[in-house]
N, C-alpha and C positions, 0 to 999 in steps of 0.2 A: 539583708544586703549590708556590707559595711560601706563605712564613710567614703573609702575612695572608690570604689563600685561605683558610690550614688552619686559622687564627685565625676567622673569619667560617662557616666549615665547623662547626667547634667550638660558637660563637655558635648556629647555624642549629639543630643536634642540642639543646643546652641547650634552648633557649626550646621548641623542638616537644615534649620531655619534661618542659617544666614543669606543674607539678599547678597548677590556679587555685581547687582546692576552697578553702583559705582566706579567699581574697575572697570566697567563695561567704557564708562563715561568719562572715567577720571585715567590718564598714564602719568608719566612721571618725563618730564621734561629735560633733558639731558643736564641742565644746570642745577638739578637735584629737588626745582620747584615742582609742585604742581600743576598740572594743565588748566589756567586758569579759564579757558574756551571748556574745557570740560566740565569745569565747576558749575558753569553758568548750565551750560546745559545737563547736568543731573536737576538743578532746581528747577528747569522745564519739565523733567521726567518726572518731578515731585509735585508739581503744580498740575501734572497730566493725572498720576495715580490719582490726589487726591480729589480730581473732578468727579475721575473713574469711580472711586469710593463712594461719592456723595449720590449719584447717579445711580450704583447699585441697590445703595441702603432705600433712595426713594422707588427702583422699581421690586426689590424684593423684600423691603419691611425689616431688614437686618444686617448687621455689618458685615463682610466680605470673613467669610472664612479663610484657613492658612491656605487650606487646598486652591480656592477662590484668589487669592495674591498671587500663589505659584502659579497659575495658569494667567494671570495679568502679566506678570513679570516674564514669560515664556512670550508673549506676544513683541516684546522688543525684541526684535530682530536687529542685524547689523542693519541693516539699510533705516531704519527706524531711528536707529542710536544716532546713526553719521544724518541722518535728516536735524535731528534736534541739536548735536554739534553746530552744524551748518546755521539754523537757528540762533544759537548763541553767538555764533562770530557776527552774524547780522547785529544782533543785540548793542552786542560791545561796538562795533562799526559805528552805527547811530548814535550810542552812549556819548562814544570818542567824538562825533562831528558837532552835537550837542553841545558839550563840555567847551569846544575851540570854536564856534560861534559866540557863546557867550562872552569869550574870555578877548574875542579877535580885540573889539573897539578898547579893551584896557591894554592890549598888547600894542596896536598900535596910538595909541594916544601917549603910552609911554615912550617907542621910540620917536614919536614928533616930538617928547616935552623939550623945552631949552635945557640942552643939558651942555652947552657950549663953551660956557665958564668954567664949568669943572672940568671938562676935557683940555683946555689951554690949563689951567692951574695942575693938573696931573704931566704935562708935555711939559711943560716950564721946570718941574722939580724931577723929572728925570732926566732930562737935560742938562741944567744943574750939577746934578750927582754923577752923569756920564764926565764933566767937564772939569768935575773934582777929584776923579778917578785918572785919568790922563794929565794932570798937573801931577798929583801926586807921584805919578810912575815917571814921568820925568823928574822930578828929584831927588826919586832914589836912584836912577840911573844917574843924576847930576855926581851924587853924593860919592855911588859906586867906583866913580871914574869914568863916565863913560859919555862922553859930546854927542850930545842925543841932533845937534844942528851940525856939526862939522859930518856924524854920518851921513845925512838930507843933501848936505851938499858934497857929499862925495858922490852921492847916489846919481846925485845929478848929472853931474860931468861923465860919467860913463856910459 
């Protein structure tokens, strides 16, 4: 047999033993990520196999042959897959309410803290800077030629 024979030979065995549960589990999310709902749930489908595994080895005395995986992996059916999705999004759900429980009492403690000073000190210097902006554009109109009060009170009289 030559090298690329045994190369292609090689190729042939990989692909025929590759698992495609992932794609089962994982698509592609139109913004080019990942389905992170899917991620969660293939690592249910790996936490599931490998019970399944532990379970076989102790009722038959040996590890799950290839034939043995391929007939595990055949028992995921769509409804199986979309149960362990559904799974995961529960996961993440609780993860997320979890996560903003924890965080509520710092979230609101910060917006209670006094933060009143700095809000007049930020209001006071754009203020400022608005009313240094409006000087300024009236002296270049001054300078321009142009009676920025005699307009005001034309405006008025009409």
């Amino acid at each position: 047999m030559t090298e690329s024979a045994a190369q292609q030979q090689t190729s042939a065995n990989v692909a025929s033993e590759y698992n495609r549960v992932f794609e089962k589990f994982v698509g592609e999310s139109p913004d080019g990520m990942s389905d992170i709902v899917g991620i969660v749930a293939y690592g249910i489908y790996k936490n599931a196999k490998r019970e399944w595994a532990t379970d076989f080895r102790a009722a038959y005395g040996r590890a799950p042959s290839q034939d043995d995986l391929r007939a595990y992996h055949a028992t995921w059916t769509p409804a199986q897959i979309q149960s362990a999705r559904n799974s995961a999004a529960q996961v993440m759900a609780e993860y997320a309410d979890t996560v903003i429980s924890e965080e509520e009492p710092r979230i609101l403690r910060d917006a209670v803290k006094g933060r009143f000073w700095p809000s007049i000190f930020t209001s006071m210097f754009a203020n400022a800077c608005y009313t240094l902006i409006l000087i300024l554009i009236a002296v270049i109109l001054a300078k321009a030629g142009i009676d920025l009060i005699g307009l005001i009170s034309a405006a008025d009289k009409s």
